[in-house]
Structures are given as structure tokens and as C-alpha cells.
N, C-alpha and C positions, 0 to 999 in steps of 0.2 A: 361240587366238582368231585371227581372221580377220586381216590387217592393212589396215590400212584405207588407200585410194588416197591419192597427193599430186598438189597440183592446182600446176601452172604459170600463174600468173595472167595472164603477159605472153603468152600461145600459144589458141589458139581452144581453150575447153572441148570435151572430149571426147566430152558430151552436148548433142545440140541439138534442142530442142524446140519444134516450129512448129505455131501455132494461134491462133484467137481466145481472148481473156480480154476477160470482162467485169465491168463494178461489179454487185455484189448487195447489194439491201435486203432487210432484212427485219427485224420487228417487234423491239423490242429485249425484250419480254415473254411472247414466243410465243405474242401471239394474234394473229385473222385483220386480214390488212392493212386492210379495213373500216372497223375499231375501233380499229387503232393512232394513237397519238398520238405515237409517236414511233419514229426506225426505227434498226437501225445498218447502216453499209457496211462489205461485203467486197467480196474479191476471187474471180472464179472462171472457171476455166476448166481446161479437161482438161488442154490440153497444160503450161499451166505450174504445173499443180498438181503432176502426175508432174517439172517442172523443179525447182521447190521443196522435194520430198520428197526427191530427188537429190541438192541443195545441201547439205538438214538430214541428210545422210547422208556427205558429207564427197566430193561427187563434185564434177565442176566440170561445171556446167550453165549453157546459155544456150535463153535461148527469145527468139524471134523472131514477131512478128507486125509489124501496121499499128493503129496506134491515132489517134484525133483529135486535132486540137490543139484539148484541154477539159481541166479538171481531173480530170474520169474517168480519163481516162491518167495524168495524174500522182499520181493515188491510187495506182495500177495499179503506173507503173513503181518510186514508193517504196515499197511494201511488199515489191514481188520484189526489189528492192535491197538491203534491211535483212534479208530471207531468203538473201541471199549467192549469188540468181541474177544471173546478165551477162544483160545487156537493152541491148549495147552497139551491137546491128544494128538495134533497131526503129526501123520509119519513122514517120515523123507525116504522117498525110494533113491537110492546111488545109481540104477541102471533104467531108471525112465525119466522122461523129463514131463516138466511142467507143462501143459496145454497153453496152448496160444490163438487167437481169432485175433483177423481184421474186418473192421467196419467200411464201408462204403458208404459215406455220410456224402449224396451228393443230389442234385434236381430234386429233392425234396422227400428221397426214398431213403430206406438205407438197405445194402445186401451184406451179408456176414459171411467169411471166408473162417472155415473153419481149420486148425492143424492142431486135431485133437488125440488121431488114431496113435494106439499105445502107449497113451500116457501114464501117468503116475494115478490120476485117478481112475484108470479105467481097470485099475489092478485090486479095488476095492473087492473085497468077499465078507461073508457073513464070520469069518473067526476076527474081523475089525471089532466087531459087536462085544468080542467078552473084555475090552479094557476101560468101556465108555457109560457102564455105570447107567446101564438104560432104566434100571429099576428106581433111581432114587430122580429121577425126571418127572415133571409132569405133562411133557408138551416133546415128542420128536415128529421132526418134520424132514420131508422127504417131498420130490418131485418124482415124475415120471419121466425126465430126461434120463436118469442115473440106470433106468432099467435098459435102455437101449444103447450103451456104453458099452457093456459086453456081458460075457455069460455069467461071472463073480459077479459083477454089481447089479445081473439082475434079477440071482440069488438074496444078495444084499437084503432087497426088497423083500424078494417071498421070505425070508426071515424075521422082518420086521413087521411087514404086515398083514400077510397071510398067515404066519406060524407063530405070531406075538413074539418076538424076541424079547420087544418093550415089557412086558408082563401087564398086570393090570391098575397098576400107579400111574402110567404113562399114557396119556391121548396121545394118538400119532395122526398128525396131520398129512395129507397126500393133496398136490396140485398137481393136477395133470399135465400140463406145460406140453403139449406134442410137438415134438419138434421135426416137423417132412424132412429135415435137410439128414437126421438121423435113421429113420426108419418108414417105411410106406406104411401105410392106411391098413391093409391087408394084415398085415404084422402087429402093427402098434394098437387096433383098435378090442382085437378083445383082449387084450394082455394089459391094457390100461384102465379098462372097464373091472377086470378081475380084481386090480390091487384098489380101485375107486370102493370097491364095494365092500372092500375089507377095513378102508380106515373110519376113522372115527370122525376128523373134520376134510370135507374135499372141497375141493377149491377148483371150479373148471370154468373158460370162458363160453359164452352162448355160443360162438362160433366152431370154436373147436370140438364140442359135445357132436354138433351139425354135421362137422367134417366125419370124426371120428366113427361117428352111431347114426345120425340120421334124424336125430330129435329137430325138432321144429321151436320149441321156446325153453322155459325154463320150469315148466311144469311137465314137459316130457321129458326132463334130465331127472326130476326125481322121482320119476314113475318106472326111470333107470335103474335107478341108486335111490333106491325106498329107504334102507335100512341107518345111513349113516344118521349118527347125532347131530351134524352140523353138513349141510349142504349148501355151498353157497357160488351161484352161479351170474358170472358176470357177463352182464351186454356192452362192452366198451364203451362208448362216450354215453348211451342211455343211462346206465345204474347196476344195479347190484341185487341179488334175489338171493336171502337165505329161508333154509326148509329146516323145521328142525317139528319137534313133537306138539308144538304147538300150532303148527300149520308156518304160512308164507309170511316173508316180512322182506317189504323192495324200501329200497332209499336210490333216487335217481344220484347220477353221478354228478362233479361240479362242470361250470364250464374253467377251461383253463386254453393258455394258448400251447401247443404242443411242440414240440422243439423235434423228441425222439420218442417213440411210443416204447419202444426194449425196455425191460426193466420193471415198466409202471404195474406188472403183475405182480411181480415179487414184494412190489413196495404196500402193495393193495393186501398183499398177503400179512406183510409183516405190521399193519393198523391193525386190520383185525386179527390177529392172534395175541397181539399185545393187550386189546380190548379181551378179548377173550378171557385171557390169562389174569385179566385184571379183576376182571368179576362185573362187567360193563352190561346196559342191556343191549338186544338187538340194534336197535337203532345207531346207537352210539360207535357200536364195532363195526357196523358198514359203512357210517361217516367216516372215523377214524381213518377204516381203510383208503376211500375213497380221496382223502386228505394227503396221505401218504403218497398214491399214485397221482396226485395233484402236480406233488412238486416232484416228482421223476420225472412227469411228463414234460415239463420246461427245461428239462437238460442233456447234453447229450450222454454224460455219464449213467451208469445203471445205477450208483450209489451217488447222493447227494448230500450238500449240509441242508439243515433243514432247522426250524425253530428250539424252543426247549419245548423238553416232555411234556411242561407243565401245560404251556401254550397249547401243544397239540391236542389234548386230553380234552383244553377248554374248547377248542375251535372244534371237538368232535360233540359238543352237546348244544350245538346252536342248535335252537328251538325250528320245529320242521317251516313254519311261514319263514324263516329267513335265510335257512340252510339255501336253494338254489343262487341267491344273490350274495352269498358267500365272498371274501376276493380272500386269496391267502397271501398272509403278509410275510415279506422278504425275509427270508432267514439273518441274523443279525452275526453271523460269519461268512467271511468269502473262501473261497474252497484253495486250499495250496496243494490239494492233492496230486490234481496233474500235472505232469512233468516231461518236456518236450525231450524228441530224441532227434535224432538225423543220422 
């Protein structure tokens, strides 16, 4: 079995993850917000969803953002608290508030209302960077949501991973994550493509490479993006294809039954960077992943409880004949996270 990392809780976590998080409502009955009569609040957001999955993985993670001074934030900062993320650098801005989205969990879809514009995260710039100790990291992670936020955060970026802010101790992961409801195709696809080629591991779905660029599988995403160390591109319920120097390595995905698809990429991400970080092989770090976005996919939350590390580590070296007949077993905590409002 794999040994799992020790974390130095006195010394900057090893994993650092910058991004917006915001509060999500959504129906606590999963019907259409319309008709709800009552809602519960989560937590969500990319970057510290892939931080949290980190944490519940036994890695020492901090995510960084700018949140309001509102109870939003403090919803925010205590649950990533109680999930064993450091949230020891976030700012509070006094004159923006905290982001907030609703879910439309209803006929089997879901549609996201976003009330994001001018918030506390979207005031991120690259002088965030000189308090956060990027040199003594081995792992910053970053999504392509954060660039299309505004013109500082996507600065932000070209600082970290076109201009190295990180230095060279630091791999800096990038997922592309496109999100339409933020930016068109027109805008978003070569300025995603520029920072993809700059980072070290990227992380992009089959579909959205398609959208985005025009690629047709997962051998045309790295005929995109040749250069990166780690290139790992996801077919959603098929599997997982990473590129790295020693050519292509695919692990299909599990079957699971799907509740809410949101989320299951961040979780997908935060397996395999845990495996990564671990010193794991190929195989292992695309199960893991795959394990992770297993059980997000059964929830409507973007952040879930989920086994111990140890379990997970083991359930990620099932021998390849037995890996597709996989079943994951029930996390042995019930979630008190959510919390109804009216």
C-alpha cells in the first residue's frame, strides 16, 4: 500500500489552492427553486473543492482567496476548517461581498444562477502572491474559471503561470474548467489554451478541449499541449487518459449511479494530485481520481464525506481485472454539513 504523506502543520502546506468559493443554495427536496419552500447551503467552488479533497486525503492543503466580511465567508471559512483545509492567508474585503450561486436541482438537470459580479474574489491580483509563500510549495493549483473573473485575476494567472511567480520548487497544476455562463468560446479558447501550455500538470475534459479547440479525442488534446509533464484528459463516464514522457496511460472510469455531475471534476482532480504528490504510479493516480469523482457523483453537494485516506489509497490499487466491478463502500460518517434555511 501506498504510504500516505505527513503533514507539518507549523510550515506552509505543501498544496496551495487559489480561487473563488462561493455559498450554494439549493432546494433541500430537489425541486425547481420556483417551488422551494425551503433551501440548504453549501459550499462551492473549484479551487477549494480540489483543496478539500486533498485534506480528506491526508495531504496538507491551503486555499487562498478574498472573501466579504458577511456570514457567507464564515459559512465558507468553517466548513473548509472542519475539512482540515488552512485558510490561514484569506483576506476579507469590508467593501465587497462574498459570491453566491443557486442550483436548480430539478427533472433530472440542474441550471446554476450565478450572483458573482464584484465580488471579493474577483478583486484577486498578482501582489496576493508575495504573502503566500509560493516558493516553499510543491504543488499550486489553479483553474481557468479564476481568469475570466476579471482583469486582476487574470493577471493573477499570467503571474503564476506564464511568468512563474511559483519559481521552480513548485509544479503548478491548471484545469481548464470553461465555464459558457462566464465567457464565450471566441474569448475564452485561446487564452485557456495559452495558460494550458504553460503549466506543468493540466487537467481538461474530452468535451470541453472539443468545445473549446476543435480536438476530436484525447490524442488531439496532446498534439495541443505537447509540452506539459502531466496531461490528463477526461472522457466523463468512459475514463481518464494521461500523456506524460513516457507516452499514454487510460484507466476507464467506475460505473456509479449519478445523483449531480458538478463538482465530480474537482474531486477527479483532487485523487490524482494527492496520488501525484504521493509518489503513486500512473495507474493508481487515475483510479484514485476516478474514485474520488465516484462519490461526488452520488451527491448533490460539490464537497462530500467520504472513507478514510487509508481506504481510499487501498480502493485506488485494485488490480486492473477487478478495478471496473469495483462498488465503493459507504463513507462511515453522515454529512452534518448542510444546513437548511427559509
Amino acid at each position: 500500500m501506498t504510504e500516505l504523506p505527513t503533514t507539518d502543520r507549523g510550515a506552509a502546506p505543501e498544496a496551495l489552492c487559489i480561487g473563488e468559493t462561493m455559498v450554494m443554495l439549493v432546494p433541500e427536496a430537489g425541486e425547481l427553486l420556483a417551488q422551494a419552500e425551503s433551501v440548504a447551503t453549501h459550499i462551492g467552488g473549484a479551487e477549494s473543492n480540489v483543496a478539500s479533497g486533498l485534506a480528506s486525503l491526508g495531504i496538507g492543503a491551503e486555499w487562498f482567496s478574498r472573501l466579504g466580511a458577511d456570514p457567507l465567508a464564515a459559512r465558507i471559512l468553517g466548513e473548509l476548517q472542519a475539512r482540515g483545509v488552512d485558510t490561514r492567508s484569506v483576506t476579507t474585503d469590508p467593501s465587497r461581498p462574498t459570491g453566491l450561486y443557486l442550483k436548480d436541482h430539478g427533472s433530472g438537470s440542474s441550471r446554476v444562477y450565478y450572483y458573482r459580479a464584484g465580488s471579493a474574489a474577483s478583486a484577486l491580483g498578482p501582489a496576493d502572491l508575495d504573502a503566500l509563500a509560493l516558493e516553499r510549495r510543491r504543488l499550486v493549483h489553479v483553474s481557468g474559471i479564476t481568469a475570466a473573473l476579471s482583469d486582476s485575476c487574470d493577471a493573477l494567472l499570467q503571474r503564476i503561470l506564464v511568468e512563474r511567480a511559483a519559481a521552480a520548487t513548485a509544479a503548478v497544476s491548471f484545469d481548464v474548467n470553461y465555464r459558457p455562463a462566464l465567457w464565450g468560446v471566441a474569448e475564452a479558447a485561446p487564452r485557456l489554451l495559452e495558460l494550458a501550455r504553460a503549466a506543468d500538470i493540466v487537467i481538461v475534459g474530452r468535451d470541453e478541449a472539443e468545445t473549446l479547440w476543435g480536438t476530436t479525442d484525447a490524442a488531439s488534446v496532446r498534439a495541443l499541449i505537447p509540452d506539459a509533464a502531466q496531461l490528463i484528459v477526461k472522457d466523463a463516464e468512459f475514463g481518464a487518459t494521461q500523456f506524460d514522457a513516457h507516452g499514454a496511460s487510460y484507466v476507464p472510469a467506475l460505473r456509479v449511479d449519478v445523483v449531480e455531475a458538478v463538482g465530480a471534476g474537482d474531486a477527479f482532480a483532487a485523487g490524482y494530485l494527492a496520488a501525484w504528490l504521493s509518489g503513486t504510479d500512473t495507474a493508481t493516480a487515475l483510479r484514485l481520481g476516478h474514485i474520488m469523482a465516484g462519490y461526488t457523483l452520488g451527491a448533490v453537494s460539490d464537497i462530500v464525506d467520504l472513507p478514510s485516506p487509508e481506504l481510499l489509497f487501498a480502493l485506488a490499487q485494485t488490480p486492473d481485472d477487478e478495478w471496473q466491478g469495483l462498488r465503493l463502500p459507504a463513507p462511515s460518517v453522515v454529512s452534518h454539513c448542510s444546513q437548511p434555511t427559509t
